[in-house]
MARPA-360006 format. One record per residue (C-alpha): x, y, z. Coordinates in nm, 2 decimals. Layout:
BEGIN
<pt X="X" Y="Y" Z="Z"/>
...
This chain:
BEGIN
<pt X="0.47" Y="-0.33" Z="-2.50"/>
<pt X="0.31" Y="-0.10" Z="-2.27"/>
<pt X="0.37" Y="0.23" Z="-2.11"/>
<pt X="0.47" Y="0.09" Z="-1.76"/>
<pt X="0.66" Y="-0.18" Z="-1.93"/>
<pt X="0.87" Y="0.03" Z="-2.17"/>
<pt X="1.02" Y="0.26" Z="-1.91"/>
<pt X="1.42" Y="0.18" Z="-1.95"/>
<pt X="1.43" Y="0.13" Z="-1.58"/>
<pt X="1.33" Y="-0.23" Z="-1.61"/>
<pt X="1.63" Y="-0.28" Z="-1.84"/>
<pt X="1.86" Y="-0.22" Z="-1.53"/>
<pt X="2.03" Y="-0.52" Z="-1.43"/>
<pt X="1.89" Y="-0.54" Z="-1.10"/>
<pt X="1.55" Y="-0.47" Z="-1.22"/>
<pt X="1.48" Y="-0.69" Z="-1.53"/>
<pt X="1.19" Y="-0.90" Z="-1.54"/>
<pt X="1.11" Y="-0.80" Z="-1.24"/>
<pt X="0.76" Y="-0.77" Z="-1.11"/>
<pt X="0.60" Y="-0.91" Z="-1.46"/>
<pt X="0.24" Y="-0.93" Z="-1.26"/>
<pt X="0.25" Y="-0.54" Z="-1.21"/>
<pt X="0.34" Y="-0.43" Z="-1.51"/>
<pt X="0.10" Y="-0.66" Z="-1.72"/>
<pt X="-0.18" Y="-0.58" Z="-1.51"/>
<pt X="-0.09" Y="-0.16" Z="-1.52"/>
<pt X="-0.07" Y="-0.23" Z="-1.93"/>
<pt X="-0.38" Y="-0.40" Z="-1.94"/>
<pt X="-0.25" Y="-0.75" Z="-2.01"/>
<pt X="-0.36" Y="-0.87" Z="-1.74"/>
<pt X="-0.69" Y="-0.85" Z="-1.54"/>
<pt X="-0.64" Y="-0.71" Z="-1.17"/>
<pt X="-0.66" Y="-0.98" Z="-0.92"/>
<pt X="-0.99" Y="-0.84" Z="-0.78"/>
<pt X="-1.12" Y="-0.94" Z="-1.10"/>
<pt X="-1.00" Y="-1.26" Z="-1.07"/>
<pt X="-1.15" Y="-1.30" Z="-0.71"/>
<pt X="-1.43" Y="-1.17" Z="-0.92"/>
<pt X="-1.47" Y="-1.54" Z="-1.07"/>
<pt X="-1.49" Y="-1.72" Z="-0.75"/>
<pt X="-1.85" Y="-1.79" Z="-0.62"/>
<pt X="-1.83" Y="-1.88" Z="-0.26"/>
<pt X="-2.05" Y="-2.15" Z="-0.11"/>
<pt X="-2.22" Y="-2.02" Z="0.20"/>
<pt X="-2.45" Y="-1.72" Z="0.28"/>
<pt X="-2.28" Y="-1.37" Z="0.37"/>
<pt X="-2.52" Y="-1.34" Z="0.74"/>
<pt X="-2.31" Y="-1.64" Z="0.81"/>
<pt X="-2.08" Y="-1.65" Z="1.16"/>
<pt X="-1.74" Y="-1.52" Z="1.13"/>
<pt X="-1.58" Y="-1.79" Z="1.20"/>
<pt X="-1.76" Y="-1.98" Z="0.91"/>
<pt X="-1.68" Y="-1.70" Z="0.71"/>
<pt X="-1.32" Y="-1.76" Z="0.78"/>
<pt X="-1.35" Y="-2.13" Z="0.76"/>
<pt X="-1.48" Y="-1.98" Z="0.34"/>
<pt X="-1.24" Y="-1.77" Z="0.28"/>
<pt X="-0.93" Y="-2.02" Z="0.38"/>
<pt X="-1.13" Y="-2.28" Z="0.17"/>
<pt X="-1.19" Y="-2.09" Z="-0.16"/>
<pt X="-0.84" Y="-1.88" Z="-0.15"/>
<pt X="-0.66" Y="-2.20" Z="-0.33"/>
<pt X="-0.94" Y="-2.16" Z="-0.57"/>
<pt X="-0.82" Y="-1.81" Z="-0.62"/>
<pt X="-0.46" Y="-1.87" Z="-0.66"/>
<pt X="-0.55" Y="-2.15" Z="-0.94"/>
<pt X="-0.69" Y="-1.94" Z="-1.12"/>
<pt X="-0.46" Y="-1.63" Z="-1.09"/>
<pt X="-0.17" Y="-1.86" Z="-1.17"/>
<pt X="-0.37" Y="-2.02" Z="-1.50"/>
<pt X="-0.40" Y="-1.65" Z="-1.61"/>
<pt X="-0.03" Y="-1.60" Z="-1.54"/>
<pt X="0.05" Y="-1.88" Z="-1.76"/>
<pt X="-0.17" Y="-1.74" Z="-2.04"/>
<pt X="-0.42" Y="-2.05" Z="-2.03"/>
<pt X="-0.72" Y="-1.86" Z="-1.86"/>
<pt X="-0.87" Y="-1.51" Z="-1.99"/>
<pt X="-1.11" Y="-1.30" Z="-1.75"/>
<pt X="-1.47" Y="-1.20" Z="-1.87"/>
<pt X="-1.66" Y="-0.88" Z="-1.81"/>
<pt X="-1.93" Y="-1.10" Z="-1.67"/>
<pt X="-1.93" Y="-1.28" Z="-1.33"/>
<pt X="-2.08" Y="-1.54" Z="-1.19"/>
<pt X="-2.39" Y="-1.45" Z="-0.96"/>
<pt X="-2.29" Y="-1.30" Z="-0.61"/>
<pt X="-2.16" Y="-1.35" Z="-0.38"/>
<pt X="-1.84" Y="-1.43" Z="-0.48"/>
<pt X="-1.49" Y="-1.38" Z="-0.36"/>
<pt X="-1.43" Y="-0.99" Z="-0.36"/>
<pt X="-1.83" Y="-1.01" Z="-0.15"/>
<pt X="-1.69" Y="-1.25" Z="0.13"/>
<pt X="-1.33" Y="-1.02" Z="0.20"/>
<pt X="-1.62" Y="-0.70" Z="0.18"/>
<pt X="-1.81" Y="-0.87" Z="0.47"/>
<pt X="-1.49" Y="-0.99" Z="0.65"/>
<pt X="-1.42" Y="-0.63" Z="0.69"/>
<pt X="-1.71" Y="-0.55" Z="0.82"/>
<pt X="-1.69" Y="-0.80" Z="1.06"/>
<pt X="-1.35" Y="-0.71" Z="1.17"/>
<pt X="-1.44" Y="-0.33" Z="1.21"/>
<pt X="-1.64" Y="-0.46" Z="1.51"/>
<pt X="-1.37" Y="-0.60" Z="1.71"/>
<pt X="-1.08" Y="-0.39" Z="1.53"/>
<pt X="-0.84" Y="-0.62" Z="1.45"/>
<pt X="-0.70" Y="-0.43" Z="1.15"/>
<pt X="-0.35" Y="-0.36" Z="1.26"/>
<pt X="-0.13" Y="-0.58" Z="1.53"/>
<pt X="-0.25" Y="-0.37" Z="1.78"/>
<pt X="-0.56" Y="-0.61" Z="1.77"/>
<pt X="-0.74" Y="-0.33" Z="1.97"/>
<pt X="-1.08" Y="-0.52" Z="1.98"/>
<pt X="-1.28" Y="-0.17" Z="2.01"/>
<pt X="-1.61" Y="-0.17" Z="1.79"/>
<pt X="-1.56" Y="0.15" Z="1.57"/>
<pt X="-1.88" Y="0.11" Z="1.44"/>
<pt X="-2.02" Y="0.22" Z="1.77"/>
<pt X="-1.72" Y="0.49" Z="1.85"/>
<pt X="-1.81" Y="0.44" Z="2.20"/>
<pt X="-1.44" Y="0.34" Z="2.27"/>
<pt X="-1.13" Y="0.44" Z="2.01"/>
<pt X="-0.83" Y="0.22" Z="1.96"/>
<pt X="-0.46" Y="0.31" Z="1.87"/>
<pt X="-0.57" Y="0.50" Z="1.55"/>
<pt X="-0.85" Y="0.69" Z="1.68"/>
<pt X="-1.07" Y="0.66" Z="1.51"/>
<pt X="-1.43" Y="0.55" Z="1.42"/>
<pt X="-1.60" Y="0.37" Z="1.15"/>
<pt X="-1.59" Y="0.71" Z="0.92"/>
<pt X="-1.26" Y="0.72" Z="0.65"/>
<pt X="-1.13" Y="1.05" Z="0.51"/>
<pt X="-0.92" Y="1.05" Z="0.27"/>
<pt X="-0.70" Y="1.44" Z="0.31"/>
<pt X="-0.61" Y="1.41" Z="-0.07"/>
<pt X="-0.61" Y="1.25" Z="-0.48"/>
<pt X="-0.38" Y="1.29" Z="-0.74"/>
<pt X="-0.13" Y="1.18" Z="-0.99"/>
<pt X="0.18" Y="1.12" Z="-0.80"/>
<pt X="0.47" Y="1.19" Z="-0.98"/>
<pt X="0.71" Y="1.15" Z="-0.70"/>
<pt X="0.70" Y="0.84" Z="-0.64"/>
<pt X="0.97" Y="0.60" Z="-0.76"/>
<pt X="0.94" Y="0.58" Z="-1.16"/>
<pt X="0.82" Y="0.18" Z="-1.12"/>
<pt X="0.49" Y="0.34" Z="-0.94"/>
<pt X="0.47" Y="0.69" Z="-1.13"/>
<pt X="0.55" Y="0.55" Z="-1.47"/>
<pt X="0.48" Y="0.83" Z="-1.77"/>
<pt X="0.14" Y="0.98" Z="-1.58"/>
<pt X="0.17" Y="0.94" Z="-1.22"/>
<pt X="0.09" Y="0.65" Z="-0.95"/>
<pt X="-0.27" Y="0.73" Z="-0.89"/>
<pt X="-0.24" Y="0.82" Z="-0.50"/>
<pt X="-0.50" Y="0.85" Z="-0.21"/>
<pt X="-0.42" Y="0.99" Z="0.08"/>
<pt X="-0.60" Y="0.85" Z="0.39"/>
<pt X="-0.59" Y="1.06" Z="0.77"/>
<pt X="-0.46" Y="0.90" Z="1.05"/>
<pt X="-0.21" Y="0.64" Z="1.14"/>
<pt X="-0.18" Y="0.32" Z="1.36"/>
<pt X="0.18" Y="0.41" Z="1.42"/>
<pt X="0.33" Y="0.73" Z="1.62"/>
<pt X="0.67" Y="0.78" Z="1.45"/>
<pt X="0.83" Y="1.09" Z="1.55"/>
<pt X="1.01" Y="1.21" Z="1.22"/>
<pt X="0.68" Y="1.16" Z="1.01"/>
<pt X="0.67" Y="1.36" Z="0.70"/>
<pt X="0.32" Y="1.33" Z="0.64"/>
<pt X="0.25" Y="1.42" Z="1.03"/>
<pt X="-0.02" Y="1.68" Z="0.92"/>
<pt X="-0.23" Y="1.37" Z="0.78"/>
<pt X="-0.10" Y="1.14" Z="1.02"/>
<pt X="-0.16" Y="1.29" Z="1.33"/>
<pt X="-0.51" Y="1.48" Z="1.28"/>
<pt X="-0.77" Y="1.20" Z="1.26"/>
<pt X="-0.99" Y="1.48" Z="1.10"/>
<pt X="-0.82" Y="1.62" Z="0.83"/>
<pt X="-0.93" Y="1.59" Z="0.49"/>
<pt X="-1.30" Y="1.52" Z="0.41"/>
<pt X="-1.51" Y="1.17" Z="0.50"/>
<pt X="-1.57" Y="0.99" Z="0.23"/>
<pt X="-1.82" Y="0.65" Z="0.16"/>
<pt X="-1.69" Y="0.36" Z="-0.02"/>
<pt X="-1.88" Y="0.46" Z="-0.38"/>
<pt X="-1.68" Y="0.81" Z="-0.33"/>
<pt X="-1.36" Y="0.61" Z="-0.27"/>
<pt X="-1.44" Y="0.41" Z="-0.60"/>
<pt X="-1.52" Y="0.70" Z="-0.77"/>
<pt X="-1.16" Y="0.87" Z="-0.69"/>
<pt X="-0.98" Y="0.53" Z="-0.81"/>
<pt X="-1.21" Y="0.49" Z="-1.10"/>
<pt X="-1.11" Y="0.90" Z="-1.16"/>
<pt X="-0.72" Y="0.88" Z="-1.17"/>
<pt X="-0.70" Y="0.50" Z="-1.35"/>
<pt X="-0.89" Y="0.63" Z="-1.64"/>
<pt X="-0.73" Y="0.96" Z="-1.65"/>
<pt X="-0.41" Y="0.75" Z="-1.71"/>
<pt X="-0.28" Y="0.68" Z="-1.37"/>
<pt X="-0.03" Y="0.35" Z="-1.38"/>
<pt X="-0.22" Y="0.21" Z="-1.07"/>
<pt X="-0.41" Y="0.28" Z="-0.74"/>
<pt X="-0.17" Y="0.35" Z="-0.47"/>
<pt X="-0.35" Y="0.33" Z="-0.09"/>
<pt X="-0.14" Y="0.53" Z="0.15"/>
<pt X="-0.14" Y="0.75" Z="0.45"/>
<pt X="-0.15" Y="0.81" Z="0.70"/>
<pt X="-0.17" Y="0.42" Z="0.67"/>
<pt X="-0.45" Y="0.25" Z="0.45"/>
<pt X="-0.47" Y="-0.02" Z="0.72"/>
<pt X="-0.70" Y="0.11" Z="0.95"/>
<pt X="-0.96" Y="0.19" Z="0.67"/>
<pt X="-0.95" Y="-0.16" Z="0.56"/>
<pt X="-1.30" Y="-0.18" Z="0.53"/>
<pt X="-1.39" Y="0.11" Z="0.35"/>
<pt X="-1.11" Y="0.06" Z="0.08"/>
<pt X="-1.22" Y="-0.35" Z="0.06"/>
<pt X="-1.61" Y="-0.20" Z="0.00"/>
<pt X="-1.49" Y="0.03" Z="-0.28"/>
<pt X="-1.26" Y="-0.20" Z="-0.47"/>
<pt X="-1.56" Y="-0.45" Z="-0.45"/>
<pt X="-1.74" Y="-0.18" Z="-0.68"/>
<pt X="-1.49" Y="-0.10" Z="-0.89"/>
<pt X="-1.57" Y="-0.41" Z="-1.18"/>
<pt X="-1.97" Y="-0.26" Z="-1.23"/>
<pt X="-1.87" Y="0.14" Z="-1.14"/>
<pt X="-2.05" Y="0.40" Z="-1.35"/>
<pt X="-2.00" Y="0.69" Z="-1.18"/>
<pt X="-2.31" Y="0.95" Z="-1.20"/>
<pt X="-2.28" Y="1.27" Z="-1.18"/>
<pt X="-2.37" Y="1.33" Z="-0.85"/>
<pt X="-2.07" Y="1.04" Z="-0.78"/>
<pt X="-1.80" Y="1.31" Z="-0.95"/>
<pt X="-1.97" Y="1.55" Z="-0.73"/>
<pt X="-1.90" Y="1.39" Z="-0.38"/>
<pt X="-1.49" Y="1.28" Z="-0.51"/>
<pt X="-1.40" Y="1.59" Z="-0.71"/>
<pt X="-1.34" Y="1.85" Z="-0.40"/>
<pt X="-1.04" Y="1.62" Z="-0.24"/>
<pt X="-0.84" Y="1.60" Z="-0.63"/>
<pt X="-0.55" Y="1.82" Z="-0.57"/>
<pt X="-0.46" Y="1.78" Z="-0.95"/>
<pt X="-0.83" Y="1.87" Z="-1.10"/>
<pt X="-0.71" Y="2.20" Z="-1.21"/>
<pt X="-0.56" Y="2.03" Z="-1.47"/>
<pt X="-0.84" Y="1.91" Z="-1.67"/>
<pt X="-0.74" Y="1.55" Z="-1.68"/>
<pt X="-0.96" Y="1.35" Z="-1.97"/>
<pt X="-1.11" Y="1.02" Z="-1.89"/>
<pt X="-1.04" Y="0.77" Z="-2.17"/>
<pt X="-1.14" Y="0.39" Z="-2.19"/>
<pt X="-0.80" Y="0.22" Z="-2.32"/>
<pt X="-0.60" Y="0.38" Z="-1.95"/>
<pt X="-0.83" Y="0.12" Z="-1.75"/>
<pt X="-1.06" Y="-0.13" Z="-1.92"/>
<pt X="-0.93" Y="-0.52" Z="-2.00"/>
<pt X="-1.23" Y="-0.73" Z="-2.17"/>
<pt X="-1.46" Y="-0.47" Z="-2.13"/>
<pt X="-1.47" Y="-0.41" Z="-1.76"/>
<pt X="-1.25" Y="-0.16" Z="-1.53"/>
<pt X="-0.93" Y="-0.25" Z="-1.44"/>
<pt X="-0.61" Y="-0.13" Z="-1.20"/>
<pt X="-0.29" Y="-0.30" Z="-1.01"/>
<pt X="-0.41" Y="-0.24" Z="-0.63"/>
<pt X="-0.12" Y="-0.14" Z="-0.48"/>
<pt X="-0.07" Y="-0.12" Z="-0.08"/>
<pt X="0.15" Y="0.11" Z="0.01"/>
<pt X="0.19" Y="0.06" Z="0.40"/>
<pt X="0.40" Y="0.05" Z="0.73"/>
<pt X="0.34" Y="-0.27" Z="0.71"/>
<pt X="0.23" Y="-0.30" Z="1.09"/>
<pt X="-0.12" Y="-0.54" Z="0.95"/>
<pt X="-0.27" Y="-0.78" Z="1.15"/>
<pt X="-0.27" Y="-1.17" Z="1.02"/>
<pt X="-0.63" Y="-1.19" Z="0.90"/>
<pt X="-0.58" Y="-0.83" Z="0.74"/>
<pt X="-0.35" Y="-1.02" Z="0.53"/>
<pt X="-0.54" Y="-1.29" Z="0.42"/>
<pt X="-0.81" Y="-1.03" Z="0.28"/>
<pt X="-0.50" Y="-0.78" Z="0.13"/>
<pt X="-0.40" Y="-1.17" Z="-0.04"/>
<pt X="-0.68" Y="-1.17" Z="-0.24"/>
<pt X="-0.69" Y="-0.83" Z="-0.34"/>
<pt X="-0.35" Y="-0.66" Z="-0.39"/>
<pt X="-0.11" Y="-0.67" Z="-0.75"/>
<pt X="0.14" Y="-0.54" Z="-0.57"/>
<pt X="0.30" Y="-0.40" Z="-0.24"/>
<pt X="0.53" Y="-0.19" Z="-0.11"/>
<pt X="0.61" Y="-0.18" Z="0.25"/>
<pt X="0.81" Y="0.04" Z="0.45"/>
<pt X="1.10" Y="-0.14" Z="0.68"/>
<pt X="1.20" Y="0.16" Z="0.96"/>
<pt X="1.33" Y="0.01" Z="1.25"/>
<pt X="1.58" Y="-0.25" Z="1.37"/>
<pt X="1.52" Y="-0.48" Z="1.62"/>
<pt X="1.61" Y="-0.32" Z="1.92"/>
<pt X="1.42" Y="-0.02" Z="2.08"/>
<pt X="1.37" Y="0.25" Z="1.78"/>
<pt X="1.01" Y="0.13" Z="1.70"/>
<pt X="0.90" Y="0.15" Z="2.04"/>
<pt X="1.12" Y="0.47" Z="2.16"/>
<pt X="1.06" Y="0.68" Z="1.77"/>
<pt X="0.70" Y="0.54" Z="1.68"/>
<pt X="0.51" Y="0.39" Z="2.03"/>
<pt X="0.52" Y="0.04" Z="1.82"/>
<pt X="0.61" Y="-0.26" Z="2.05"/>
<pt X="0.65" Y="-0.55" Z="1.88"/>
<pt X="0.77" Y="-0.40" Z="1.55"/>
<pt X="1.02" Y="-0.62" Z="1.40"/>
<pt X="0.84" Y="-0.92" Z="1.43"/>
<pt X="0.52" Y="-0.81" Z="1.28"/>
<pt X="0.69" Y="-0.63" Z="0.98"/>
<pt X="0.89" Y="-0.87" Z="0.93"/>
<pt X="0.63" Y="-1.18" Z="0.95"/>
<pt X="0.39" Y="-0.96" Z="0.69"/>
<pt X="0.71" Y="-0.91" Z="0.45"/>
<pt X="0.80" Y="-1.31" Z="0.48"/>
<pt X="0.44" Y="-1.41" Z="0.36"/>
<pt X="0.46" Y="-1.14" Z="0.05"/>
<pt X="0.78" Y="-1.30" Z="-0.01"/>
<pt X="0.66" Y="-1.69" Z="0.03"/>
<pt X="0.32" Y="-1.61" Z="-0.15"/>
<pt X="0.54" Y="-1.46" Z="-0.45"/>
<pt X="0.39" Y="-1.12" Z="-0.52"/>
<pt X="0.53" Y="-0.86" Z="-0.65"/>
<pt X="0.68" Y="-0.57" Z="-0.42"/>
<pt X="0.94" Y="-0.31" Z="-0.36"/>
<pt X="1.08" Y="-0.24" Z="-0.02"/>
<pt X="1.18" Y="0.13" Z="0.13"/>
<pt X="1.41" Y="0.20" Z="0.41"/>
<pt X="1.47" Y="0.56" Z="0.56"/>
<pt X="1.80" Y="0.59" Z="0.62"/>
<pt X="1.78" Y="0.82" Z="0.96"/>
<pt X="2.04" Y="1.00" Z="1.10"/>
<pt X="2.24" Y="0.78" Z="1.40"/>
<pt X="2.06" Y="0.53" Z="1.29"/>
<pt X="2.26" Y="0.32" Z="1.06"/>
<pt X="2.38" Y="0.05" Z="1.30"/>
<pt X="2.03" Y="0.01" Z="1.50"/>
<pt X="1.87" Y="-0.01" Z="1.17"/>
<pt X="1.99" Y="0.00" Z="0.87"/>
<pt X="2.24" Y="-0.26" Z="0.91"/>
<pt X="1.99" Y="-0.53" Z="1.09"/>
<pt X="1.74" Y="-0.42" Z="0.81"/>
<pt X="1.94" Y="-0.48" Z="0.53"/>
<pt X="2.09" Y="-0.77" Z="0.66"/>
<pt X="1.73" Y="-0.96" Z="0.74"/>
<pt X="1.63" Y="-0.88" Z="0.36"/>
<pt X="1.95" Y="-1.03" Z="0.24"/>
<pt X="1.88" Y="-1.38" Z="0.45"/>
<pt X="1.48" Y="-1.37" Z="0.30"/>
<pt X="1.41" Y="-1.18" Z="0.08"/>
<pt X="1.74" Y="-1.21" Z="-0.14"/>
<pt X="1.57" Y="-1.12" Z="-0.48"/>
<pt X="1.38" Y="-0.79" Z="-0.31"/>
<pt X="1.40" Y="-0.43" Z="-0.50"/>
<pt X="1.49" Y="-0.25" Z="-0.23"/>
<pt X="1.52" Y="0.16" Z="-0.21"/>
<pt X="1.73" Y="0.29" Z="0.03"/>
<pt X="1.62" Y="0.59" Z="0.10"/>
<pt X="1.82" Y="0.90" Z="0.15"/>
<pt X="1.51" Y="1.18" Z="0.22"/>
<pt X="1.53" Y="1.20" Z="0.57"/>
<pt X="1.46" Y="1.57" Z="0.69"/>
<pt X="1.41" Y="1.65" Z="1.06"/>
<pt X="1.00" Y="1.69" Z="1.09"/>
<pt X="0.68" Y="1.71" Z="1.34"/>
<pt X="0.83" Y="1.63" Z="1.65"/>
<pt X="1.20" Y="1.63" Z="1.52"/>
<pt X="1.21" Y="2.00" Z="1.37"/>
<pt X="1.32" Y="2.23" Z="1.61"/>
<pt X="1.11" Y="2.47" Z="1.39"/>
<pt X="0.84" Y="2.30" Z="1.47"/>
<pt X="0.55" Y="2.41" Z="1.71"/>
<pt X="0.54" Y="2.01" Z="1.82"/>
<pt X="0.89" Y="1.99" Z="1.83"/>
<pt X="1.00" Y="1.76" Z="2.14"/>
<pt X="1.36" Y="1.79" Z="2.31"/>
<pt X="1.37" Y="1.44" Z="2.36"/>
<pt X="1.45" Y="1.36" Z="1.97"/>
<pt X="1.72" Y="1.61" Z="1.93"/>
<pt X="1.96" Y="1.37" Z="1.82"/>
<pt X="1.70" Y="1.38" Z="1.46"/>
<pt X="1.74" Y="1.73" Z="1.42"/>
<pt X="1.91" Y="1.71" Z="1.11"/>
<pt X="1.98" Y="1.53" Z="0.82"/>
<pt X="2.16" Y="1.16" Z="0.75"/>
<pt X="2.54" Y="1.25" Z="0.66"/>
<pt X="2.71" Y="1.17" Z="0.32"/>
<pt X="2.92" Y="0.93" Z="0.51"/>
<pt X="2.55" Y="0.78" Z="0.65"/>
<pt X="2.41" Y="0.74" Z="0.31"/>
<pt X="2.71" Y="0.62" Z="0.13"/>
<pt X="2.77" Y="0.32" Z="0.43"/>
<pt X="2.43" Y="0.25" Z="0.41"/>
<pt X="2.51" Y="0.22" Z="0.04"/>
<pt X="2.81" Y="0.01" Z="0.09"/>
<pt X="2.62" Y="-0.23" Z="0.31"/>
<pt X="2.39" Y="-0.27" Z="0.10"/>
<pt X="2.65" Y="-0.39" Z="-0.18"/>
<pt X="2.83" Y="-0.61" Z="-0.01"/>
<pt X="2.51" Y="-0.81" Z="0.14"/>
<pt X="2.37" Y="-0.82" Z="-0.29"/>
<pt X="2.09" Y="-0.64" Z="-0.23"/>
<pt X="1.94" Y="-0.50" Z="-0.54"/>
<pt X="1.85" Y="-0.13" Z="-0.46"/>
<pt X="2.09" Y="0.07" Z="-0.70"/>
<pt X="1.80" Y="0.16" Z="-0.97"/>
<pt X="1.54" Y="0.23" Z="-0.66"/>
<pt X="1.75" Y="0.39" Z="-0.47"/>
<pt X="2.00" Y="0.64" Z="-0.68"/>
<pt X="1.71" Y="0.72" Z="-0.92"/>
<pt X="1.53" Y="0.90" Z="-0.61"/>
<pt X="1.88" Y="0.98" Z="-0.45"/>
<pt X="1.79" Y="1.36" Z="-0.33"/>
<pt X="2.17" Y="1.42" Z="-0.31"/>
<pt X="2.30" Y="1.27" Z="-0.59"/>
<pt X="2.53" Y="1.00" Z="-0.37"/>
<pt X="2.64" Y="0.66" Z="-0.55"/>
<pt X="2.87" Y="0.44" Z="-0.49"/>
């Protein structure tokens, strides 16, 4: 048994033989699923149109999830080699590309060409990403972090405005943190995998509207070597390099070739087609679910049309059967609007879903009174959920069957259970 594997937690009754995919692929038992895409040759040339490349991608994805279930079942095993490019991994690269140039990343569906940077969308921001910070997260919940951290990469900026945001330095400032290219991105997954590192956690900010240059990077990942001058350009961003991490073979390598769960950690505000690439490439998910239905997303983040996109994106994770955990911020006067609708939509679709409910809400950015962007108009999250908030939240949760005590009491900041 692996490291991942043999935490306790997955002993929990709520937890067993849960998300098997994961933890095989963050042992090594398994090849990642961009190696598997790896193995798919695709039939028509990459200068194609988009909407033939489209038309490829739709065709060749059943190929994909043949094969990735015949390696679930143990009666296919994953080379080192692949077949001559382009192949599957190639097409989502260019697909990226395309979709840079009428951004279409995120539901806004903005249709600004960032490669230009003549016009900005929601998120503004151009073709560059920067990524503020790398290291191995060891506060995340102890599925992700494991023994030696979820190996986390924090990208600038954000498609959505929320008010509270605890990462609002990153979030906010579209140029914080360094730009990086897509070998430099590879370079800092290829660092914290084979440093030990349980998986490669994409986060903001929001990975979503650097799509394209995460897509590039993992499409490098199988064949990286990184040179010196490569540990050069990623070392500066590594907020843990004081530590003197080693680099050994057996953290990341299955059959001879790199390996890592891709895990999207995300608002979960994606467009459709951003999906069908993030299909092909991500072992595992884990989406945030803020808002009810009602007017929080649009009043608290500027996100109309919140619900339905969130919850469309966590109905396909759920009907494509990957492997995923859910949060949900408990917020202060917010337990009816949200909570309870929240918790009550997972229960009705997504029975079986690990869910953390999250009891970490602190008033910040424009919700600390403290703070120089501090707005009157979000007074009423000036302070902390109640014990009485948490434990109803609890309580809901319990009576609708939701599975969230191992989630959510092992990251309890207060200690609260039922």
């Amino acid at each position: 048994m692996g490291d991942l594997s043999g935490l306790r937690i997955w002993r929990e009754p709520d937890l067993r033989d849960r998300m098997p995919w994961y933890r095989a692929v963050a042992d090594n038992f398994h090849p990642a699923k961009f190696r598997i895409a790896r193995q798919i040759p695709v039939s028509i040339p990459l200068d194609a149109g988009e909407e033939e490349l489209w038309k490829e991608l739709e065709a060749k994805t059943p190929c994909f999830l043949e094969l990735w279930s015949a390696v679930r079942r143990g009666s296919a095993e994953i080379g080192p080699v692949r077949p001559a490019a382009p192949d599957l991994v190639d097409l989502c690269r260019e697909l990226a590309y395309r979709m840079l140039a009428h951004c279409n990343f995120c539901r806004y569906d903005c249709q600004v060409d960032r490669g230009r940077g003549a016009k900005l969308g929601t998120c503004k921001l151009g073709a560059d990403t920067r990524v503020s910070s790398y290291f191995h997260h060891l506060g995340e919940e102890l599925v992700y972090r494991g023994t030696r951290g979820s190996g986390t990469i924090f990208f600038t900026s954000c498609n959505m405005r929320c008010a509270f945001c605890q990462n609002g330095d990153i979030s906010t400032d579209k140029d914080n943190g360094r730009a990086v290219s897509p070998r430099t991105l590879a370079t800092m997954a290829w660092l914290l995998r084979m440093e030990g590192c349980h998986n490669i956690n994409w986060v903001g900010g929001d990975p979503t509207i650097h799509l394209h240059t995460i897509v590039d990077a993992i499409s490098q990942l199988g064949d990286l070597r990184p040179t010196r001058e490569d540990l050069a350009a990623a070392l500066p961003g590594k907020a843990d390099r004081q530590f003197g991490f080693g680099t050994y073979a057996q953290f990341g390598h299955y059959a001879g070739a790199f390996n890592a769960p891709m895990l999207w950690n995300s608002n979960f505000f994606m467009s459709a087609p951003a999906m069908r690439l993030l299909r092909i490439l991500m072992d595992v998910w884990l989406p945030d679910f803020k808002f009810g239905p009602g007017r929080c997303g649009p009043l608290l983040a500027k996100t109309p049309f919140y619900w339905e996109t969130v919850t469309e994106n966590l109905r396909l994770i759920h009907e494509w059967g990957e492997d995923y955990t859910i949060r949900h911020l408990v917020m202060p006067g917010h337990v009816e609007c949200c909570t309870v609708p929240v918790l009550r939509w997972v229960a009705a679709n997504m029975p079986d879903a690990p869910v953390n409910i999250m009891d970490q809400y602190h008033p910040d950015n424009f919700c600390d009174p403290a703070h120089p962007k501090y707005s009157e108009r979000y007074r009423d999250l000036t302070r902390r959920a109640t014990r009485d908030e948490v434990l109803e939240a609890f309580r809901y949760g319990k009576e609708l069957g939701i599975s969230f005590e191992s989630l959510s009491y092992e990251k309890n900041s207060t200690g609260l259970r039922l």
